[in-house]
C-alpha positions, 0 to 999 in steps of 0.5 A: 830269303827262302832256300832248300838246304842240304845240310848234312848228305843223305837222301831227299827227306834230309833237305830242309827249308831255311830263310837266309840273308840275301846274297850279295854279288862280288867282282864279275857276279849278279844276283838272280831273284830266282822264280823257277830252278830245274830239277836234274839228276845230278841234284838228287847226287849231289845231296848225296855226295856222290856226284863229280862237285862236292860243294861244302855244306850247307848248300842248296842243290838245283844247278839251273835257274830262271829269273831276273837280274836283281843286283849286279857285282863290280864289272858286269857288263853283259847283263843288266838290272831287269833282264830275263836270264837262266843262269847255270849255276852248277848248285844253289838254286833250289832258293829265291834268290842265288849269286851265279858268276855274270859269264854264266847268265843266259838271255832266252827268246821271250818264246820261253816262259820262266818255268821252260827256260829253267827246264832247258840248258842242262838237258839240251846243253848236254844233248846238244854237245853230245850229239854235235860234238862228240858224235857228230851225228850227220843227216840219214843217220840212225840214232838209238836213245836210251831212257829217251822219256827223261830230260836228257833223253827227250832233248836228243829225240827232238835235237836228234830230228832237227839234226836230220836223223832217224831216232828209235827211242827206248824207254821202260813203258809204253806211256813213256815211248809215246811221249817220244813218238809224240816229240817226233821220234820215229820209232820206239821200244819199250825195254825192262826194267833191271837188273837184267840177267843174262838172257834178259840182256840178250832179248834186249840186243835182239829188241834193239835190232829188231827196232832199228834195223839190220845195219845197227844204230850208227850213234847210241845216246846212253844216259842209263848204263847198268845192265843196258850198256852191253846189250846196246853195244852188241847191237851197234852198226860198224863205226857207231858211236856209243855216247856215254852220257850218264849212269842212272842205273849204275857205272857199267862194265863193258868187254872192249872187244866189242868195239874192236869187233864193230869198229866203233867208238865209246865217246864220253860226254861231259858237258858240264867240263866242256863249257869250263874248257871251251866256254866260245864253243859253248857260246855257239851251241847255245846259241843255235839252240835258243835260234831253234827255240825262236824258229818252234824246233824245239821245246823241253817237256815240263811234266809237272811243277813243285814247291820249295815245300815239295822238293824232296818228293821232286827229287824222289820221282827223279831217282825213282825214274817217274819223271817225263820229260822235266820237272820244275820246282816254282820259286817265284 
């Protein structure tokens, strides 16, 4: 079989193709002839040595696929040879086939085809939890996105407006921002791009209260950090709650008298732990939201496909913030 490897850490261009024996399942394990692997920011991370898992090399990064059950290991029950699955799987599935642990196997609606399914469970998985879980974000609520055109950041605008909540999207243009006013955002702002000063991140807390109004954003979805963190926390409504979600433009420094002066709360979101400590919850969220997907409420943005030759350009317009929505590299 086919497989993209990272074989030493370095930036996207060091990956490169091999073929490889086909993998066998052990106890409790399956073998999915992959045909589509989503592409996550953690992926261009991962390769880099600079995320939370460092898996030993070679590996192949993609932490979700989508494809059929090939081979079953001793044990498994919950799935059978020929079914449809998404299988989240952490890394690896940047190849034709990969081994993912039975209990990580997900059945999806036929609604979904092979390349959606594998654009959806981390995105929408992580969206969901942080919305639900962490937030708890109620009806008539003001929810505020940041970076709100990628993966993460569309899912919280359309699971925001099922959740019943008024969602100003930010994004850093205006083609961005359409693209979440067209999945139901109702409002939207375009912001700069960083670093920003001290006055630019001032312009930036006006902006943001300008867009959602004099009481402030009741929850902050901030998949961005850097620069952008502060600013958003100034313009946080009494009692908000700031989701950290991720740091795509650095780990940043906040002044925690800022949530003594609003009586807010800064949540973190890391949902990936969150499925290994509470896998029964985790079985609820999904399934409410492929109930979701069955009933046309929600549907992950695929912007553009790659080949396995093509990885490292996709792993490029990841890290270069030129993706909307998801982008899928086609295996299969």
């Amino acid at each position: 079989m086919k497989a993209v490897l990272c074989k030493e850490y370095g930036p996207p261009e060091s990956l490169v193709i091999e073929d490889l024996p086909s993998p066998k399942p052990g106890k409790g394990q399956v073998v999915i002839s992959v045909k589509a692997a989503g592409v996550n920011y953690p992926d261009v991370l991962i390769i880099q040595n600079k995320y939370q898992f460092r898996p030993p090399l070679p590996f192949s990064p993609g932490g979700e696929v989508a494809g059929i059950v090939k081979e079953l290991g001793e044990g498994v029950t919950n799935v059978k040879v020929g079914d449809h699955v998404i299988g989240s799987i952490g890394w690896g599935g940047y190849c034709e086939e990969v081994v993912a642990d039975a209990g990580r196997c997900i059945p999806y609606p036929p609604e979904m085809d092979f390349v959606h399914a594998s654009a959806f469970v981390m995105t929408y998985g992580t969206s969901h939890h942080a919305l639900k879980d962490r937030a708890m974000l109620k009806a008539g609520e003001t929810l505020l996105v940041l970076g709100a055109a990628g993966g993460v950041g569309l899912a919280a605008v359309e699971l925001g407006k099922v959740m019943g909540a008024r969602v100003i999207a930010a994004a850093s243009s205006q083609e961005k921002v359409d693209v979440c006013l067209k999945a139901g955002a109702d409002g939207g702002f375009v912001y700069p791009r960083g670093p920003l000063d001290r006055d630019a991140q001032k312009k930036l807390s006006d902006d943001i209260k300008a867009a959602v109004g004099p009481n402030g954003a009741d929850v902050i979805y901030d998949p961005v950090g850097g620069d952008y963190a502060e600013p958003a926390l100034r313009s946080i409504g009494w009692e908000g709650r700031y989701l950290v979600v991720g740091f795509v433009d650095g780990i940043p420094k906040i002044p925690l008298n800022l949530a003594l002066l609003k009586n807010c709360q800064i949540v973190g979101v890391f949902w990936g732990a969150f499925t290994a400590r509470e896998p029964a919850r985790n079985k609820e969220n999904l399934a409410e939201l492929m109930r979701w997907v069955k009933e046309g409420k929600i549907s992950p943005l695929v912007s553009k496909t790659y080949r396995m030759e093509e990885a490292a350009q996709a792993l490029n317009d990841m890290a270069n913030r030129q993706v909307k929505g998801k982008v899928v590299i086609a295996v299969g």
